[in-house]
PDB file with one MODEL, atoms N, CA, C and O in Angstrom:
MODEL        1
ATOM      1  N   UNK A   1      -3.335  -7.059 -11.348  1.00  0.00           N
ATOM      2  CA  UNK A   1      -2.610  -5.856 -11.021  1.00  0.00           C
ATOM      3  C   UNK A   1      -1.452  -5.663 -11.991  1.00  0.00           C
ATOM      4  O   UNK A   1      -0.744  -6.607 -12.343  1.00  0.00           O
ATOM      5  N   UNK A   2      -1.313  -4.663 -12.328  1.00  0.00           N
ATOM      6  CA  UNK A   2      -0.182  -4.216 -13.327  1.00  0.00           C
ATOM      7  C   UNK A   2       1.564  -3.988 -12.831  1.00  0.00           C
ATOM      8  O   UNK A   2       1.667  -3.589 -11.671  1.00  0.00           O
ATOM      9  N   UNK A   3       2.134  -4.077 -13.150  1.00  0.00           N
ATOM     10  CA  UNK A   3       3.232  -3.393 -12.819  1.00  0.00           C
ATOM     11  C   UNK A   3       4.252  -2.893 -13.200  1.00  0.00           C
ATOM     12  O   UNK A   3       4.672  -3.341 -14.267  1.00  0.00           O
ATOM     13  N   UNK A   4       5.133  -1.702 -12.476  1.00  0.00           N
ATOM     14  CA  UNK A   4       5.099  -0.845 -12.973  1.00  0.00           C
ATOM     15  C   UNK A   4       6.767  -0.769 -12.487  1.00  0.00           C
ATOM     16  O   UNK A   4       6.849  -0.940 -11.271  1.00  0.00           O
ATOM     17  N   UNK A   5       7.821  -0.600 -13.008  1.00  0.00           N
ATOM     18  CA  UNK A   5       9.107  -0.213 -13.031  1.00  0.00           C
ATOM     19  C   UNK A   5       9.636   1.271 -12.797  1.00  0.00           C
ATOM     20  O   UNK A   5       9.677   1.914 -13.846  1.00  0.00           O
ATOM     21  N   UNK A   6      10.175   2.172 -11.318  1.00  0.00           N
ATOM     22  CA  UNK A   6      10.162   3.635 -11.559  1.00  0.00           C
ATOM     23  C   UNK A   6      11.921   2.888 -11.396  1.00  0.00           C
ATOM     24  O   UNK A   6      12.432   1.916 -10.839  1.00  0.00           O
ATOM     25  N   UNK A   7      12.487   4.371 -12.506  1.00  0.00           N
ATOM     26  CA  UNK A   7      13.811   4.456 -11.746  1.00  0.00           C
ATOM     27  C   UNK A   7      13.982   5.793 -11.242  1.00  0.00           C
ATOM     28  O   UNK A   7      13.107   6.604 -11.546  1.00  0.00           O
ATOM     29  N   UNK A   8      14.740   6.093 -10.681  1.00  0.00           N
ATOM     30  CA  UNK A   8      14.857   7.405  -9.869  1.00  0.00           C
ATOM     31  C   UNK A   8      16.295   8.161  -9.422  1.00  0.00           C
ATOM     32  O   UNK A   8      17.337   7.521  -9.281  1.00  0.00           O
ATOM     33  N   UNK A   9      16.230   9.145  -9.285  1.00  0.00           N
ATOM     34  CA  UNK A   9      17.575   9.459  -9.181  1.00  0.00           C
ATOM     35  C   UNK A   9      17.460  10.404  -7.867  1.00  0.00           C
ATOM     36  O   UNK A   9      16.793  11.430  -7.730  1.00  0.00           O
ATOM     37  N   UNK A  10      18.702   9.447  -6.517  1.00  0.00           N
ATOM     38  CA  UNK A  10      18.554   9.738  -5.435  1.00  0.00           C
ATOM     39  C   UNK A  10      20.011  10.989  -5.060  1.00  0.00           C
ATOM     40  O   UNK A  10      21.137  11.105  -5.544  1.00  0.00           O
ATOM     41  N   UNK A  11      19.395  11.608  -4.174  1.00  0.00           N
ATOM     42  CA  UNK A  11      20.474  12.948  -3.900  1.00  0.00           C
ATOM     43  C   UNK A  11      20.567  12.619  -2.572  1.00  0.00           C
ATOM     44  O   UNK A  11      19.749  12.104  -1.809  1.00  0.00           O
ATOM     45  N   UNK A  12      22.045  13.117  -2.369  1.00  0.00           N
ATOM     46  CA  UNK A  12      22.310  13.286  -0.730  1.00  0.00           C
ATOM     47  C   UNK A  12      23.278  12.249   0.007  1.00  0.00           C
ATOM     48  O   UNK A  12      23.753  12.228   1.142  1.00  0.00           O
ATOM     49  N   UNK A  13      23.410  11.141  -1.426  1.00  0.00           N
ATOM     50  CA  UNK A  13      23.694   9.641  -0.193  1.00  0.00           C
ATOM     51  C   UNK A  13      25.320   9.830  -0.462  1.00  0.00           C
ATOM     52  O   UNK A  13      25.891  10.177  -1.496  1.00  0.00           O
ATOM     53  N   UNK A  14      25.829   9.501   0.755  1.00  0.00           N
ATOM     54  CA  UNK A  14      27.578  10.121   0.608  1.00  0.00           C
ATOM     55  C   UNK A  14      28.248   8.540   1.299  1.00  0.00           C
ATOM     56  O   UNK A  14      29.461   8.654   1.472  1.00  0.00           O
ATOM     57  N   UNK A  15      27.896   7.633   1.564  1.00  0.00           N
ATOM     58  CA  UNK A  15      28.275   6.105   1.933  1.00  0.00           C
ATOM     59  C   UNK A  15      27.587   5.063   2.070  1.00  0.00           C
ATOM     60  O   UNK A  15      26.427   5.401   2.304  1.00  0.00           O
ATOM     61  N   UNK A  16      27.731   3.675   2.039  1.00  0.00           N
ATOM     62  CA  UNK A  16      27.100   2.254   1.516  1.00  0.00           C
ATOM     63  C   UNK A  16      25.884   2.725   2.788  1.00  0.00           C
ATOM     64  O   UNK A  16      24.842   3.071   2.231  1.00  0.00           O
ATOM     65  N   UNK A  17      25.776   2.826   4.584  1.00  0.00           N
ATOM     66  CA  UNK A  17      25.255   3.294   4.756  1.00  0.00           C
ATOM     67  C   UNK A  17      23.938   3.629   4.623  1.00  0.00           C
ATOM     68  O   UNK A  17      23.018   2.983   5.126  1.00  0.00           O
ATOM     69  N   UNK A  18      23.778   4.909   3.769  1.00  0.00           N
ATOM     70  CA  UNK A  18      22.916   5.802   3.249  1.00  0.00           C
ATOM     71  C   UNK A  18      22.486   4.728   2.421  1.00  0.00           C
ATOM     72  O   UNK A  18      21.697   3.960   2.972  1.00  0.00           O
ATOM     73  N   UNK A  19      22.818   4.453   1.162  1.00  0.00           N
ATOM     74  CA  UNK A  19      21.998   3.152   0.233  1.00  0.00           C
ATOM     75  C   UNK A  19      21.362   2.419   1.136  1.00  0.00           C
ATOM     76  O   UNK A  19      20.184   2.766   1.225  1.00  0.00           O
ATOM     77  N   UNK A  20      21.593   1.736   1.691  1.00  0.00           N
ATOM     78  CA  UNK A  20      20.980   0.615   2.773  1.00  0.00           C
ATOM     79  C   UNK A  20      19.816   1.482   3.250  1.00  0.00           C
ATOM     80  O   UNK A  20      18.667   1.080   3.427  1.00  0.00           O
ATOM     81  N   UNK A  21      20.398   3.093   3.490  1.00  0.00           N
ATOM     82  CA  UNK A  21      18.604   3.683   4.211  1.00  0.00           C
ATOM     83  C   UNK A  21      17.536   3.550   3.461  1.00  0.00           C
ATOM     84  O   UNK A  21      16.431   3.026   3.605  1.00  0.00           O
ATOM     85  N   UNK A  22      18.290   4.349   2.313  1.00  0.00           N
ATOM     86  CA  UNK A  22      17.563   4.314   1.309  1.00  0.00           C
ATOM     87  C   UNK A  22      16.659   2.703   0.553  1.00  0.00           C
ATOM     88  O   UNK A  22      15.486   2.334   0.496  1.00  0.00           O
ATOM     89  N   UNK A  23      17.437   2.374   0.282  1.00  0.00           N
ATOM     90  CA  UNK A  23      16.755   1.283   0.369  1.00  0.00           C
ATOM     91  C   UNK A  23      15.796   0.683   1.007  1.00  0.00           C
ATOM     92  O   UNK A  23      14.734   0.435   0.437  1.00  0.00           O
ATOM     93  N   UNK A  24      15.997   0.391   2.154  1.00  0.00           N
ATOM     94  CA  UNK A  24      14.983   0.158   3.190  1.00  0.00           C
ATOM     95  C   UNK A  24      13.852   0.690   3.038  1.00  0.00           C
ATOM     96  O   UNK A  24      12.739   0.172   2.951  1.00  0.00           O
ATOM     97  N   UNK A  25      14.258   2.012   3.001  1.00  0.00           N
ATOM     98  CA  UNK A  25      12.489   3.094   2.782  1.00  0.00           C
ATOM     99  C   UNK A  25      11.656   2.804   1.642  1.00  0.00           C
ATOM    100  O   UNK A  25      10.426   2.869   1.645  1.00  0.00           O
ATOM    101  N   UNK A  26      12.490   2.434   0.526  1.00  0.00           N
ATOM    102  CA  UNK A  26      12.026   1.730  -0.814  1.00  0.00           C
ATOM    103  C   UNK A  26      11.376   0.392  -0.583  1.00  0.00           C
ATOM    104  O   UNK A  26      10.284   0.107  -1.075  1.00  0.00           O
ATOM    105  N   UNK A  27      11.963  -0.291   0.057  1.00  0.00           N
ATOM    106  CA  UNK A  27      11.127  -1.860   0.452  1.00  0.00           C
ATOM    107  C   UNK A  27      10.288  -1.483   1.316  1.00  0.00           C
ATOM    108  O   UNK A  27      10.025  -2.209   2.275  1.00  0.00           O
ATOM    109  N   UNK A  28       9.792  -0.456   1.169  1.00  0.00           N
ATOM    110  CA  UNK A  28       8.173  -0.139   1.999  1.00  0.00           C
ATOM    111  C   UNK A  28       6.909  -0.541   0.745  1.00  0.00           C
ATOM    112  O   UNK A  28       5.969  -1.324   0.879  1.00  0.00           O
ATOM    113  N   UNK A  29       7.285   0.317  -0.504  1.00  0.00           N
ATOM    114  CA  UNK A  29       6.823   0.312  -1.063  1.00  0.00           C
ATOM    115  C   UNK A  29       6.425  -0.631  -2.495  1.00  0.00           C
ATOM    116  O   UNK A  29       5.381  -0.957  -3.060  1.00  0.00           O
ATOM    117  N   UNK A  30       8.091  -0.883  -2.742  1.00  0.00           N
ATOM    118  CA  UNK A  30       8.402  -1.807  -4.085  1.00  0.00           C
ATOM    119  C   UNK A  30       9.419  -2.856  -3.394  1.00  0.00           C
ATOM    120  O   UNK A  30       9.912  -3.078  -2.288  1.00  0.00           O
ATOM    121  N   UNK A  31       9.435  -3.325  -4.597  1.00  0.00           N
ATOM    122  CA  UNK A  31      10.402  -5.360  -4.713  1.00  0.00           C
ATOM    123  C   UNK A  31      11.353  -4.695  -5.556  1.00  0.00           C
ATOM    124  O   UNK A  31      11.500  -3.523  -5.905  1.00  0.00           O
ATOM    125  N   UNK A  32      11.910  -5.686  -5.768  1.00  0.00           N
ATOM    126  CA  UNK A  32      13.300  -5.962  -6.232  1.00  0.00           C
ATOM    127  C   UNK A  32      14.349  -4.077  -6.376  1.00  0.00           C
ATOM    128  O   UNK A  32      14.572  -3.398  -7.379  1.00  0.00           O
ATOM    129  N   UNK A  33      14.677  -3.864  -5.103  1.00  0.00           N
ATOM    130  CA  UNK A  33      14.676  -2.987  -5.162  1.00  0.00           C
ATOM    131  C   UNK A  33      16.027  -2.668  -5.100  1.00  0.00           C
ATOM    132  O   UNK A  33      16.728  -3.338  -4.342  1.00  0.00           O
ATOM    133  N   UNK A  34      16.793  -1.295  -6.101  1.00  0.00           N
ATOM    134  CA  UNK A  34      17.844  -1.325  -6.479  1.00  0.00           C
ATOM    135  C   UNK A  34      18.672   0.168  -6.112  1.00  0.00           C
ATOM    136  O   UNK A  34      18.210   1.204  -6.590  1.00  0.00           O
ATOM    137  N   UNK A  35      19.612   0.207  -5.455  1.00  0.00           N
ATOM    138  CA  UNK A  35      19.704   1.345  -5.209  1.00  0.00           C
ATOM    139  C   UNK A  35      21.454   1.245  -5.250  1.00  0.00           C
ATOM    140  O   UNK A  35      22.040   0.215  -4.916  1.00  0.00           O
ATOM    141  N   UNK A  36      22.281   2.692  -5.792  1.00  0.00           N
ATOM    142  CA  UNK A  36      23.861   2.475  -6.161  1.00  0.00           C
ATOM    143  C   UNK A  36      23.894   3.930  -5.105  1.00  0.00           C
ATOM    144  O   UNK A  36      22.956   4.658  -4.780  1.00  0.00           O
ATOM    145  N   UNK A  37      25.342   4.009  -4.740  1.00  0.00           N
ATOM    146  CA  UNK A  37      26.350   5.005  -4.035  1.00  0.00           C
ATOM    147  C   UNK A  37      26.115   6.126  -5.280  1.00  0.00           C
ATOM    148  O   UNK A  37      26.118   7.301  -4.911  1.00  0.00           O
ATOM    149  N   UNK A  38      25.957   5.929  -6.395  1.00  0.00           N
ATOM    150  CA  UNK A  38      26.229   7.039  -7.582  1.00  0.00           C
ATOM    151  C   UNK A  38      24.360   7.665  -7.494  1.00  0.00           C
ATOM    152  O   UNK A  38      23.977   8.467  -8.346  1.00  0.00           O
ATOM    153  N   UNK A  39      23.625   7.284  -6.651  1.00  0.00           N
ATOM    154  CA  UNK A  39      22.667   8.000  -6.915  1.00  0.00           C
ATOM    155  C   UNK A  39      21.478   7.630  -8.002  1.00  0.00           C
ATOM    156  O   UNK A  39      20.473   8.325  -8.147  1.00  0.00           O
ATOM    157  N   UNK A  40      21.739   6.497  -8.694  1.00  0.00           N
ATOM    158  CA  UNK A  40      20.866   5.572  -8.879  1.00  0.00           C
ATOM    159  C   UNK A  40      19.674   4.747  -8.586  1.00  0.00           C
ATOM    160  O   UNK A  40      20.176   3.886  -7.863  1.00  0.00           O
ATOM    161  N   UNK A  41      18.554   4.487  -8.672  1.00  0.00           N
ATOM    162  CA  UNK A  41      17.541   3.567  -7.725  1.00  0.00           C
ATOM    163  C   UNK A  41      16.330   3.402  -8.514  1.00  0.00           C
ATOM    164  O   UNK A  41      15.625   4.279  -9.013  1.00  0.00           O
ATOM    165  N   UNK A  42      16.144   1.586  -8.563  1.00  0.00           N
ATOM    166  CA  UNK A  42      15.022   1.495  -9.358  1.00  0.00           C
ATOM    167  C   UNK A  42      14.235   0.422  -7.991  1.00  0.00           C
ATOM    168  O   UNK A  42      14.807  -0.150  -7.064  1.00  0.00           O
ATOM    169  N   UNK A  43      12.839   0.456  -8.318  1.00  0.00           N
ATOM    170  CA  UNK A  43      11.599  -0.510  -7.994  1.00  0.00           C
ATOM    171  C   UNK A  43      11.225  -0.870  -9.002  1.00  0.00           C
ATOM    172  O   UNK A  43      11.621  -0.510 -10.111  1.00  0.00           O
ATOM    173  N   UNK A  44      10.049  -1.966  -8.628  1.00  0.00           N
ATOM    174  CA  UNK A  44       9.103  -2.625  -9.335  1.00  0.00           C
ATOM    175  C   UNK A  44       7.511  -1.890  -8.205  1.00  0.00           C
ATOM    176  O   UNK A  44       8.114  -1.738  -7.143  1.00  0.00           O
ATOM    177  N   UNK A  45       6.398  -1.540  -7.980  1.00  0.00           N
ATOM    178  CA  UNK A  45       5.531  -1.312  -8.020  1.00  0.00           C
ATOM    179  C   UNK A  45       4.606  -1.804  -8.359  1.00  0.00           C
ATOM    180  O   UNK A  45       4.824  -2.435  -9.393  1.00  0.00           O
ATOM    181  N   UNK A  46       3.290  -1.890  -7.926  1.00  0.00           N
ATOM    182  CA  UNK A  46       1.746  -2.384  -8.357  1.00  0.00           C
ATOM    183  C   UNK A  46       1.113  -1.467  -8.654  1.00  0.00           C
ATOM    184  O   UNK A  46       1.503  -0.576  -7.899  1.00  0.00           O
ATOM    185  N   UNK A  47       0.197  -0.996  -9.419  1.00  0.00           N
ATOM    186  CA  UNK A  47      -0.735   0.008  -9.966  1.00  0.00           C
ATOM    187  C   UNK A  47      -1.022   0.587  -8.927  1.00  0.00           C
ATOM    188  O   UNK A  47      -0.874   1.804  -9.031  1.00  0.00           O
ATOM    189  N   UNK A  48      -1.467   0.160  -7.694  1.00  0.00           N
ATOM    190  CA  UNK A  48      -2.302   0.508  -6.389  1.00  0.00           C
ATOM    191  C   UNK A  48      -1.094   1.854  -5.800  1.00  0.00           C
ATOM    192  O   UNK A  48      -1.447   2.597  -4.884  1.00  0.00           O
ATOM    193  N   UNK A  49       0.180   1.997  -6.402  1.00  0.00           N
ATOM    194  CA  UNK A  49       1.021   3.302  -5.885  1.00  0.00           C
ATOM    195  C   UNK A  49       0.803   4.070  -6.879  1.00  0.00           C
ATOM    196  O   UNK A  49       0.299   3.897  -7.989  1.00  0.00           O
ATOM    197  N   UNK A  50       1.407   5.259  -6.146  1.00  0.00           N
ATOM    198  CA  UNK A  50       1.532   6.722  -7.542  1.00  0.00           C
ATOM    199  C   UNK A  50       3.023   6.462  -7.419  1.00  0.00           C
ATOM    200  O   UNK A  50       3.734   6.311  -6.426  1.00  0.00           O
ATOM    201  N   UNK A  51       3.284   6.454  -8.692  1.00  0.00           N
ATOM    202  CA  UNK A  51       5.050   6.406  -8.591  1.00  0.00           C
ATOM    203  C   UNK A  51       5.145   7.806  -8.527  1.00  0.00           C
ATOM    204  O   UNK A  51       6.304   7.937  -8.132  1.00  0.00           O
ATOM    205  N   UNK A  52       4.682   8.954  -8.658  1.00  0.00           N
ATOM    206  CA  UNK A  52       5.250  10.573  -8.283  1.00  0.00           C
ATOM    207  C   UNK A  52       4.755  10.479  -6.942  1.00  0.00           C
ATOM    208  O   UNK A  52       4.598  11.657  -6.621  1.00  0.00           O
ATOM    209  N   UNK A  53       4.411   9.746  -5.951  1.00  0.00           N
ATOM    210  CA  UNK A  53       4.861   9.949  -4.485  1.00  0.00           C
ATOM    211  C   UNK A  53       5.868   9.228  -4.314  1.00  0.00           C
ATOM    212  O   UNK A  53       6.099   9.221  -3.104  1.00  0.00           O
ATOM    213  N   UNK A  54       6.641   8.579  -4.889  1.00  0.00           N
ATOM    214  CA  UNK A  54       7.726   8.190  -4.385  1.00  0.00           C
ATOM    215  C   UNK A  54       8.754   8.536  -3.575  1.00  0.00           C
ATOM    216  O   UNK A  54       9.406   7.919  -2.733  1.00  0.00           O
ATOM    217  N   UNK A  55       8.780  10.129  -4.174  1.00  0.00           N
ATOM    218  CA  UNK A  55       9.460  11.285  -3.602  1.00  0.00           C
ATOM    219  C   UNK A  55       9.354  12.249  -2.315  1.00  0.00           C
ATOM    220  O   UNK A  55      10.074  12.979  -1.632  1.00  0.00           O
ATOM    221  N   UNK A  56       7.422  11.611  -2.438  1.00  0.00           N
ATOM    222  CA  UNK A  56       7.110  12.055  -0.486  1.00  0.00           C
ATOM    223  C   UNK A  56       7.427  11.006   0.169  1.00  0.00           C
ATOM    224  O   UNK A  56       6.934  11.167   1.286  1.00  0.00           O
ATOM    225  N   UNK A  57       7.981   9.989   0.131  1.00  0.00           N
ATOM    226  CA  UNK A  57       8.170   9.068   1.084  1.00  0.00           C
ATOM    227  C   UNK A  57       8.809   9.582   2.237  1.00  0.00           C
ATOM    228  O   UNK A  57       9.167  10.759   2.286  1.00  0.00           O
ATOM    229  N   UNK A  58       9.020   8.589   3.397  1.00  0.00           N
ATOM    230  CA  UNK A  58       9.298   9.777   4.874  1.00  0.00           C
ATOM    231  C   UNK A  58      11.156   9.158   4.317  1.00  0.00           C
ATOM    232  O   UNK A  58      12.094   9.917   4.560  1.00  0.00           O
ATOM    233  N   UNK A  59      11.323   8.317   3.884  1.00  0.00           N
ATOM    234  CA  UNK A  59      12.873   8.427   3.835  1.00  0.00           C
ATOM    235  C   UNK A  59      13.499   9.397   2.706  1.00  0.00           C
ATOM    236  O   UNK A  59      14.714   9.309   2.530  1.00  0.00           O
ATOM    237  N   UNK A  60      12.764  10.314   1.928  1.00  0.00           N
ATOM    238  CA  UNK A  60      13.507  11.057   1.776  1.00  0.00           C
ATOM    239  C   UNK A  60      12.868  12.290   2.077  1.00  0.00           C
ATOM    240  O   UNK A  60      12.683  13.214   1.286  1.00  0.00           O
ATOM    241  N   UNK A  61      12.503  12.236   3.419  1.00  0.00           N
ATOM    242  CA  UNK A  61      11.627  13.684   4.147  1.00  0.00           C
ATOM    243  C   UNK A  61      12.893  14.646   4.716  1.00  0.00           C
ATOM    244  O   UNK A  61      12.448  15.764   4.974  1.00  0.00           O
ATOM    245  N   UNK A  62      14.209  14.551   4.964  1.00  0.00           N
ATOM    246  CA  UNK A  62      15.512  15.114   5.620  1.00  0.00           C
ATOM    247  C   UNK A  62      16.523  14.958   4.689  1.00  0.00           C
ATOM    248  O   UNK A  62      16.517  15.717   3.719  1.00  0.00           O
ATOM    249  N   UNK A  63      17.716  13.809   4.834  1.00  0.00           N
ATOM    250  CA  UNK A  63      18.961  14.364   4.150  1.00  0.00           C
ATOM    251  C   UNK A  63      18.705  13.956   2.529  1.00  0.00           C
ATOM    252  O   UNK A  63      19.392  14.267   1.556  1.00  0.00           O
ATOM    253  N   UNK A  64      17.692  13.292   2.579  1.00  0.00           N
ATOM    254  CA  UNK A  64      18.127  12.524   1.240  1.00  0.00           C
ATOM    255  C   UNK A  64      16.704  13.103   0.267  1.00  0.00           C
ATOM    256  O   UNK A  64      15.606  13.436   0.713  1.00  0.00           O
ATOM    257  N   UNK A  65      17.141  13.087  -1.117  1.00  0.00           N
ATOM    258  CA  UNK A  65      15.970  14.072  -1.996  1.00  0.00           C
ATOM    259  C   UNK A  65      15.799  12.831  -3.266  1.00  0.00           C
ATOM    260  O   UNK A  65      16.712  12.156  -3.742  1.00  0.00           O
ATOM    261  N   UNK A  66      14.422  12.789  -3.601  1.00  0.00           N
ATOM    262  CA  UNK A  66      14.629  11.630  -4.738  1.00  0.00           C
ATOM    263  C   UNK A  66      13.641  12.105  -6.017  1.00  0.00           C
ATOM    264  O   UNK A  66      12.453  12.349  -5.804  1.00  0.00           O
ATOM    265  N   UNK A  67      14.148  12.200  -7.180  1.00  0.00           N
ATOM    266  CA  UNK A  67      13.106  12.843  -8.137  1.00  0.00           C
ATOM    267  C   UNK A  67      12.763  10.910  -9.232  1.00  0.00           C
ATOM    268  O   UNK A  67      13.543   9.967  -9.365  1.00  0.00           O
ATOM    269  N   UNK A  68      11.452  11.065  -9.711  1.00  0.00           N
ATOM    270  CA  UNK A  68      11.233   9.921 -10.833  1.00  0.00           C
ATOM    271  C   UNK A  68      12.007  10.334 -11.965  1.00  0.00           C
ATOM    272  O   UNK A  68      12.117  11.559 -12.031  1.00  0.00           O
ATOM    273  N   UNK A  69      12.769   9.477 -13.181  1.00  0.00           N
ATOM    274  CA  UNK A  69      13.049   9.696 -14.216  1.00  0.00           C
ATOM    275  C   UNK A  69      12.281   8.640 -15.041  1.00  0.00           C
ATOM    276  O   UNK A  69      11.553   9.131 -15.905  1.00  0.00           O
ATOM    277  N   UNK A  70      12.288   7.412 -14.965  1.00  0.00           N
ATOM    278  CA  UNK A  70      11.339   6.853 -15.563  1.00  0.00           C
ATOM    279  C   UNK A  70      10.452   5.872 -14.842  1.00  0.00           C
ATOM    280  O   UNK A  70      10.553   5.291 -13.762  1.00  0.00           O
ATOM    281  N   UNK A  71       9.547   5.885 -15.803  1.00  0.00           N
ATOM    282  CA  UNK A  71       8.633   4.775 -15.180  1.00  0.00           C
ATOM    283  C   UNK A  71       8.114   4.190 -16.660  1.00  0.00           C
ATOM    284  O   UNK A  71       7.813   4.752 -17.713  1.00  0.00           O
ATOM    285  N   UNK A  72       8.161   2.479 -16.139  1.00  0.00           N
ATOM    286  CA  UNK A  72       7.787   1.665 -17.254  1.00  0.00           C
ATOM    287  C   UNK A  72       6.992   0.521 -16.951  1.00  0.00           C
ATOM    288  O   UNK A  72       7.364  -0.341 -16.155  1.00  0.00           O
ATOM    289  N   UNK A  73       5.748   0.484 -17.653  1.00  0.00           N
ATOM    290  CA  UNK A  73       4.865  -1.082 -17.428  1.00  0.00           C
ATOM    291  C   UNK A  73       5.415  -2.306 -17.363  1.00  0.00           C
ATOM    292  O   UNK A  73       6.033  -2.538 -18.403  1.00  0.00           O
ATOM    293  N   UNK A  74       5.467  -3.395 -16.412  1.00  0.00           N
ATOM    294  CA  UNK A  74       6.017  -4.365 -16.768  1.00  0.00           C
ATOM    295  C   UNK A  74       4.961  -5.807 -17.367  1.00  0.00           C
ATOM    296  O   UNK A  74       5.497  -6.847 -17.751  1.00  0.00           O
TER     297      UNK A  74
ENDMDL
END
C-alpha cells in the first residue's frame, strides 16, 4: 500500500477545542495527524482513500470547512 501525505487548510476553528474536533474526525481516516489553531492540518493516508473526500468528511459537514492543498507520496 502506498502512502500518501494531504495537507489541508481548515476554516472555522476559533479555540484549542475545535482542533481537538477536528482532529479527531481526521483520526478516522489518517495517522500522524496534525492539526494548528491557525488553520493548518496534515495526515498520512493509504492509497485505499481519495484524499479530495477529505473534505466530505462528517466533521467538517457544519461549522468547520476543509479544502486539500497538497498531497504527496510517501
Amino acid at each position: 500500500m502506498t502512502k500518501m501525505k494531504v495537507t489541508l487548510k481548515v476554516y472555522g476553528m476559533t479555540c484549542d477545542d475545535c482542533v481537538l474536533h477536528v482532529k479527531k474526525g481526521l483520526e478516522q481516516v489518517g495517522k500522524n495527524v496534525k492539526v494548528s489553531i491557525d488553520g493548518n492540518a496534515s495526515l498520512e493516508i493509504d492509497d485505499s482513500i481519495d484524499p479530495y473526500k477529505i473534505p466530505s468528511l462528517e466533521v467538517f459537514s457544519g461549522r468547520y470547512k476543509a479544502q486539500v492543498r497538497e498531497i504527496k507520496d510517501e
